[in-house]
C-alpha positions as CSV (number, residue, x, y, z in Angstrom):
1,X,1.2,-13.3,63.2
2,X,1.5,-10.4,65.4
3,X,4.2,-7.3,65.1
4,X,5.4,-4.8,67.8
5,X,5.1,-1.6,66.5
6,X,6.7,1.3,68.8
7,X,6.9,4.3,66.7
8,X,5.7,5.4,63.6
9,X,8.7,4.8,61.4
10,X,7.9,1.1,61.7
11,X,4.3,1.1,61.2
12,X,4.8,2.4,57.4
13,X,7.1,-0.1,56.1
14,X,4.8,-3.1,57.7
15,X,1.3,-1.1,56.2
16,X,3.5,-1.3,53.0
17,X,4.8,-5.2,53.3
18,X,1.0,-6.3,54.1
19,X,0.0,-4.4,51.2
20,X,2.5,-6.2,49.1
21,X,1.4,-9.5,50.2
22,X,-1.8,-9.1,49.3
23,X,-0.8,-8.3,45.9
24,X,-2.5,-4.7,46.0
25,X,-1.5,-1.6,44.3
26,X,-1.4,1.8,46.1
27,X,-3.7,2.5,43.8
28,X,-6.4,-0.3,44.8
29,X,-5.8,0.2,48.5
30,X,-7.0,4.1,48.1
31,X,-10.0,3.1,46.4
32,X,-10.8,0.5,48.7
33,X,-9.9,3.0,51.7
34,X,-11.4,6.3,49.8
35,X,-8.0,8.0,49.8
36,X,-5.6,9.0,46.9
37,X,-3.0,6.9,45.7
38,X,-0.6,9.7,47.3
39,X,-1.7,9.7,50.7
40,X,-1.4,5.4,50.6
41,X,2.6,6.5,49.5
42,X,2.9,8.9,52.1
43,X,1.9,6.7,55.1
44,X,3.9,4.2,54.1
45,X,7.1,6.6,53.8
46,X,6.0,8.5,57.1
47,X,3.2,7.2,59.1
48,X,3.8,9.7,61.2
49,X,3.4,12.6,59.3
50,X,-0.5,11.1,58.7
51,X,-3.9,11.5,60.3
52,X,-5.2,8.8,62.6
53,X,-8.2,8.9,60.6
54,X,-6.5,8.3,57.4
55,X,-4.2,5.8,59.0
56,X,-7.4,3.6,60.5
57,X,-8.8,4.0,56.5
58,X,-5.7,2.3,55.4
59,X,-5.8,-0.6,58.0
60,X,-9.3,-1.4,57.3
61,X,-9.0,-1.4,53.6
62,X,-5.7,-4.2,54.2
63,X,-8.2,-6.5,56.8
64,X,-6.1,-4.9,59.7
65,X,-6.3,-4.1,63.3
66,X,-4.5,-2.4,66.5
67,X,-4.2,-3.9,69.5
68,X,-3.2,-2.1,73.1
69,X,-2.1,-3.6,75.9
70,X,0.3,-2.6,78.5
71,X,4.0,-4.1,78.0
72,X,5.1,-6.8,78.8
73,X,1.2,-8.6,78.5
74,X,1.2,-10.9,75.8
């Protein structure tokens, strides 16, 4: 399934919701990632207020990917 993200205040909850159904811990996901168990709580509160390289860490350790395209492609 595929989500619109279009600002940062939705990317955390869905990072968070993905993590969830995967039945993963904050703690797992930073190991997996190689960040802290805080900085997994903090993008999911406030992507925006993270790295894109710690961002990217996150998404790979959950099995996840952006796309970009131009709106209204599909």
């Amino acid at each position: 399934m595929n989500y619109l993200i279009k600002d940062a205040q939705q990317l955390g909850p869905l990072i968070k919701a993905f993590r969830k159904d995967s039945g993963l811990t904050q703690q797992h996901v930073g190991q997996k990632s190689d960040l802290r168990q805080n900085a997994v709580s903090l993008i999911e509160s406030d992507a925006g207020a993270s790295s894109v390289e710690r961002l990217f860490k996150l998404l790979q350790a959950l099995d996840l990917e952006v796309m970009i395209r131009r709106r209204g492609e599909r």
